[in-house]
VOGU-3710 file (C-alpha; in Angstrom, 3 decimals, decimal comma):
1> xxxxxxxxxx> 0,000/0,000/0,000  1,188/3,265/-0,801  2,064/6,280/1,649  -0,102/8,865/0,262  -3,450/7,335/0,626  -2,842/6,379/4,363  -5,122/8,318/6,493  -3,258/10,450/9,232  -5,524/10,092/11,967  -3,666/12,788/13,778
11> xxxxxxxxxx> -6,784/14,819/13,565  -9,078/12,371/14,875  -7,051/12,172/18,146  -8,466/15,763/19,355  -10,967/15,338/21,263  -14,379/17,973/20,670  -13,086/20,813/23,612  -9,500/20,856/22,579  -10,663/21,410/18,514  -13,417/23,959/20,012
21> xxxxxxxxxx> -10,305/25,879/21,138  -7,924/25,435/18,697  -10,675/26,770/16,015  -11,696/29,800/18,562  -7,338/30,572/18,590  -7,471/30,525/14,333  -10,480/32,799/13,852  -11,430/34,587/17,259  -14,709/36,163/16,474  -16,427/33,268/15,657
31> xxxxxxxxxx> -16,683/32,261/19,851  -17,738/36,296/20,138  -20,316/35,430/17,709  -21,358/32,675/18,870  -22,029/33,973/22,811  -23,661/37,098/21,470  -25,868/34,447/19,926  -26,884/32,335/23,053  -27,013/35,656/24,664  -29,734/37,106/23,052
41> xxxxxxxxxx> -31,596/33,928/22,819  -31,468/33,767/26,390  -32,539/37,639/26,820  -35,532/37,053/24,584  -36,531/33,586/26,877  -36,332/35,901/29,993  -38,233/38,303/28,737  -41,429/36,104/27,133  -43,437/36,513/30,308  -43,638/40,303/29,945
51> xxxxxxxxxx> -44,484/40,672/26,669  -47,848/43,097/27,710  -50,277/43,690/24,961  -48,198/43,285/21,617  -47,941/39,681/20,280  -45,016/37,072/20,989  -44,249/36,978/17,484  -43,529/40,709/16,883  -41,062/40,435/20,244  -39,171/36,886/18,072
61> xxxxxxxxxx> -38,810/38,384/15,302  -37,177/41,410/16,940  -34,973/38,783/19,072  -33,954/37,084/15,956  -32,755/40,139/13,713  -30,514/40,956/16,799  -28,900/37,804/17,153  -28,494/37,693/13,680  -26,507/40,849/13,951  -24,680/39,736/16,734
71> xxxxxxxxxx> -23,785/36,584/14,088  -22,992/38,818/11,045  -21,578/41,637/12,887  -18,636/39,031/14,257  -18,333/37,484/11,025  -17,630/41,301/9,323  -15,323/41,751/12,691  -13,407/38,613/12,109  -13,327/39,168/8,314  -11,307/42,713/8,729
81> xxxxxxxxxx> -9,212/41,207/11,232  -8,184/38,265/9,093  -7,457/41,401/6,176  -5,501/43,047/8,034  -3,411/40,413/9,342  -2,730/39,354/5,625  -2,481/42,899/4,061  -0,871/45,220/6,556  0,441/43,534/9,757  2,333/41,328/7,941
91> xxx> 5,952/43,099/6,559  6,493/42,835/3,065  9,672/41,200/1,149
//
């Protein structure tokens, strides 16, 4: 059997915490993200009950545009850091 098309199984030795942190180390924003997520999802739980007179569904969809942001707004974040990392912090040959 050839070399090449053994499987390095390497990568299968991490176990799910220790890739969770590796990935949050290459691309930081994504964990940011991520808790800004849960965060607002858990905001919007706590604050069902007292809805008053408008309707639940007017205070969801509220809930999930600003998660949403939350989402995009770290994936923009993480996006310009990753650009400037490869464009400007880096010094040139």
């Amino acid at each position: 059997m050839s070399s090449d098309t053994d499987v390095s199984l390497s990568s299968y030795d991490d176990d799910q915490g220790s890739k969770l942190i590796r990935k949050a180390r290459e691309a930081p924003f994504v964990p940011i993200g991520m808790a800004g997520f849960a965060a607002m999802v858990a905001y919007g739980l706590y604050k069902w009950k007292g809805t008053g007179n408008t309707k639940v569904s007017v205070h969801q969809i509220h809930r999930r545009v600003a998660a949403q942001c939350f989402v995009v707004g770290a994936m923009a974040l993480g996006m310009g850091y990753s650009m400037y990392q490869e464009f400007w912090a880096k010094p040139k040959p």
